[in-house]
C-alpha positions in Angstrom: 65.2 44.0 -25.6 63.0 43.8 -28.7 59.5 42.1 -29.6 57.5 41.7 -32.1 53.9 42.3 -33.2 51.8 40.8 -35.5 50.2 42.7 -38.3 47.1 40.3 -40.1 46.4 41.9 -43.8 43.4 41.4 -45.2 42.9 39.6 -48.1 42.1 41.9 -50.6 45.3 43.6 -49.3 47.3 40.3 -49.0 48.7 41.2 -53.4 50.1 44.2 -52.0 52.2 42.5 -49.3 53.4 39.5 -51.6 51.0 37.6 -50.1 51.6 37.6 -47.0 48.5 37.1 -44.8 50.5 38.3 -41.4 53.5 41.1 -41.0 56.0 40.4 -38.1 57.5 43.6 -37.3 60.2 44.2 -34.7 59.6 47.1 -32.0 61.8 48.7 -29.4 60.9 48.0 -25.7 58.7 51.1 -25.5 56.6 50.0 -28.6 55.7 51.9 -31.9 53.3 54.1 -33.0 50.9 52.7 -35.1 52.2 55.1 -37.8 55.4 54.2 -37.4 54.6 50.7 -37.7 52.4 51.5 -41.3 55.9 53.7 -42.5 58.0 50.3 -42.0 55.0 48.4 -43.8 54.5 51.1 -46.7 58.7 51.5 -47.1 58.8 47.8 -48.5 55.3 48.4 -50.1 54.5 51.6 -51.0 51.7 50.4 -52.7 50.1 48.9 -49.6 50.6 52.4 -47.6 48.8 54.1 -50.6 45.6 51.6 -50.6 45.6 52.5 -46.0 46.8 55.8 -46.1 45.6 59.1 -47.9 47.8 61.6 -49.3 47.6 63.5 -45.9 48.7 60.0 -43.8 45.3 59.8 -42.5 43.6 56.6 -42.5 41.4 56.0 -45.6 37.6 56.2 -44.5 37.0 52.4 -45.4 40.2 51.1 -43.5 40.3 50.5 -40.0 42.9 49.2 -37.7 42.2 46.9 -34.5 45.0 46.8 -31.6 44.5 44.3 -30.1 40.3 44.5 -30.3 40.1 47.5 -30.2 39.7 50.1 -32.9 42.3 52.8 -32.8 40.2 55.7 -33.3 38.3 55.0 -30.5 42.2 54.9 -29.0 44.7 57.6 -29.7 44.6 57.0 -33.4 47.5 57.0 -35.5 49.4 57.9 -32.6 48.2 54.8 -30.5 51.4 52.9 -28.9 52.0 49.6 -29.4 54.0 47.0 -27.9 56.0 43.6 -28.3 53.3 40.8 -28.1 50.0 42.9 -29.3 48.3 42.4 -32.8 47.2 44.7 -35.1 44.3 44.0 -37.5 43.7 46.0 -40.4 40.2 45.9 -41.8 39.3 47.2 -45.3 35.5 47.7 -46.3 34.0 46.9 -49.2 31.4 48.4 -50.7 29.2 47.6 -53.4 26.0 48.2 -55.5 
């Protein structure tokens, strides 16, 4: 059976998602990889995966994902699992001077 997870977008990221301040995205009973769940996110909008991703599909320096609390570098990174029920939070820095 399939589940959900929530993705919240930030808001200077919210124009790239039509607005959208929260992505539902359906995963299989084993989960998804965070990776796989930005790929879904950047196939409706590319520019989205552009502004997270770099050209290698690392994360950008100033973006950084939360599952659940927890940041995933500090997990398994882009290859962290995750599962029906669990929120991920994408934080973008900003910088100034």
């Amino acid at each position: 059976m399939t589940g959900e997870v929530s993705v919240l977008i930030p808001s200077l990221l919210r124009p790239l998602v039509g607005g959208q301040q929260e992505l539902r995205l359906t995963v299989e009973p084993g989960g998804a990889t965070v990776v796989a769940l930005l790929e879904v996110i950047g196939g409706e909008f590319p520019v989205f995966n552009r502004r997270v991703r770099d050209e290698t599909g690392a994360l950008r320096r100033f973006v950084n994902i939360y599952l659940d609390g927890d940041d995933v570098r500090r997990l398994k990174g882009l290859k962290t699992t995750v599962a029906a029920g669990q929120e991920l939070m994408i934080i973008q820095s900003v910088a100034g001077g």
